[in-house]
C-alpha positions in Angstrom: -66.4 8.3 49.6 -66.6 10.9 46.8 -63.2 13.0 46.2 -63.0 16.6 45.8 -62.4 17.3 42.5 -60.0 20.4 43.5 -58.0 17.8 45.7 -57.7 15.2 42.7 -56.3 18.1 40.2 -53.6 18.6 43.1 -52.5 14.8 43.4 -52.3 14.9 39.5 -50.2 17.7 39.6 -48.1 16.7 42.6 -47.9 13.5 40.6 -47.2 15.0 37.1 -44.4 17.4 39.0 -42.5 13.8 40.7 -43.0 11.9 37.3 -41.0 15.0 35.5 -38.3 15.5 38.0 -37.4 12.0 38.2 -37.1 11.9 35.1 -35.0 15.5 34.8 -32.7 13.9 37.5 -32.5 10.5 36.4 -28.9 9.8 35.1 -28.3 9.7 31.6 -26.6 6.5 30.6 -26.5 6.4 27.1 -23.4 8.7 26.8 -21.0 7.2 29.2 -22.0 3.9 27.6 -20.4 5.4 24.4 -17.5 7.3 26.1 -17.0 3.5 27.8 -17.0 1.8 24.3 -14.6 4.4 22.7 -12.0 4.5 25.5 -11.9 0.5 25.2 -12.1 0.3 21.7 -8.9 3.0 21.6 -7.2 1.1 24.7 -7.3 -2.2 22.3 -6.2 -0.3 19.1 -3.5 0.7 21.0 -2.2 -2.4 22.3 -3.1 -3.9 18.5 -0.7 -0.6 17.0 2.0 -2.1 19.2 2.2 -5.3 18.6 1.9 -5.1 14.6 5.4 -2.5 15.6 7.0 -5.2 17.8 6.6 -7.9 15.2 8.0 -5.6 12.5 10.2 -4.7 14.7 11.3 -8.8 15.2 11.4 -9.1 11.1 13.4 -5.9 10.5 16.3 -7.5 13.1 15.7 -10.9 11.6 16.6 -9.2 8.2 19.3 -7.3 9.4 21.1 -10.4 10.4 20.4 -11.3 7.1 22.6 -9.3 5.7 25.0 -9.4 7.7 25.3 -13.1 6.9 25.3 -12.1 3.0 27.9 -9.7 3.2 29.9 -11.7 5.2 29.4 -14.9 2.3 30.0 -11.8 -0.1 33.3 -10.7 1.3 34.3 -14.4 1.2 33.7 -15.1 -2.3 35.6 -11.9 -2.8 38.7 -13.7 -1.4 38.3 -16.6 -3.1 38.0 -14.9 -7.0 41.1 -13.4 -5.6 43.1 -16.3 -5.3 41.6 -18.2 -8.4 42.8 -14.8 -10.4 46.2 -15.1 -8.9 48.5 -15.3 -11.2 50.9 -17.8 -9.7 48.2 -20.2 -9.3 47.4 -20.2 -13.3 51.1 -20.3 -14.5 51.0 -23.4 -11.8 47.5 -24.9 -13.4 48.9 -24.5 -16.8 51.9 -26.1 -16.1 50.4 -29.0 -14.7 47.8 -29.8 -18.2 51.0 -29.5 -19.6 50.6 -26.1 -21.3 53.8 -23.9 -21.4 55.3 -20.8 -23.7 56.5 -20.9 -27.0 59.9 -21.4 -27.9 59.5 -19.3 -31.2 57.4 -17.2 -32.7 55.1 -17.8 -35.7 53.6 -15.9 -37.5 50.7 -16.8 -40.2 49.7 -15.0 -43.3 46.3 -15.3 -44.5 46.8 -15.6 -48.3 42.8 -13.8 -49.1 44.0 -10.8 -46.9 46.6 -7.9 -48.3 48.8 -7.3 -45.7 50.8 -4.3 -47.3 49.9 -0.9 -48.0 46.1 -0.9 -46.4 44.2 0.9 -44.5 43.5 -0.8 -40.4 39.8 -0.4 -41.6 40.0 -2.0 -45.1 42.2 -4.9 -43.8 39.8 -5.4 -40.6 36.8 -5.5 -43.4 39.0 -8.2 -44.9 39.1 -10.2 -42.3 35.4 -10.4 -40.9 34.4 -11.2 -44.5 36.9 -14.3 -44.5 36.2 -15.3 -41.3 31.8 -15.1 -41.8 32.7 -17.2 -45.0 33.8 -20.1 -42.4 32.0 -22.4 -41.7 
């Protein structure tokens, strides 16, 4: 059985003619593999993006409470250096060590310092000089 060779050229071309349109219609996959990737690769940064704001979000109230605490201590020690600048409570301290006013005044003369006649400056001069001599 010997084939026409007019009849072969035909089946080659009828075959060449299926080969390119299956492969004209043959779906491409390669771009909705990428489209795919990108869409779940955005979907996880998302969900990453919100959880890294609902842990700052977690630290920023754990601070907050923070503070509060601190400026409630704060306004505390506040009232406290209040009452240990009172007044009433020192005179009462000091009169329990046994400290009280003088009866009398005294007054004491420094014999290396001229108290008459001299300028604030000059005697003040005086003074620091007596006073770096000391030991």
């Amino acid at each position: 059985m010997t084939s026409n060779p007019a009849v072969l050229r035909r089946r080659a071309a009828i075959e060449l003619d299926e080969a390119v349109a299956l492969q004209l219609h043959k779906p491409k996959l390669r771009p909705w593999i990428v489209f795919t990737l990108t869409v779940v690769v955005a979907f996880f940064g998302m969900i990453y993006s919100r959880i890294s704001l609902d842990r700052t979000a977690f630290e920023l109230d754990e601070l907050e409470g923070r503070i509060a605490e601190e400026e409630a201590r704060f306004l505390e020690l506040e009232v406290e250096v209040a009452q240990l600048l009172d007044p009433a409570r020192i005179d009462q301290a000091a009169a329990e060590l046994g400290l009280q006013y003088p009866a009398e005044l005294v007054s004491l003369e420094v014999p290396a310092i001229e108290a008459e006649g001299l300028d604030p400056g000059v005697r003040l001069a005086q003074l620091d000089n007596l006073l770096s001599a000391q030991p």
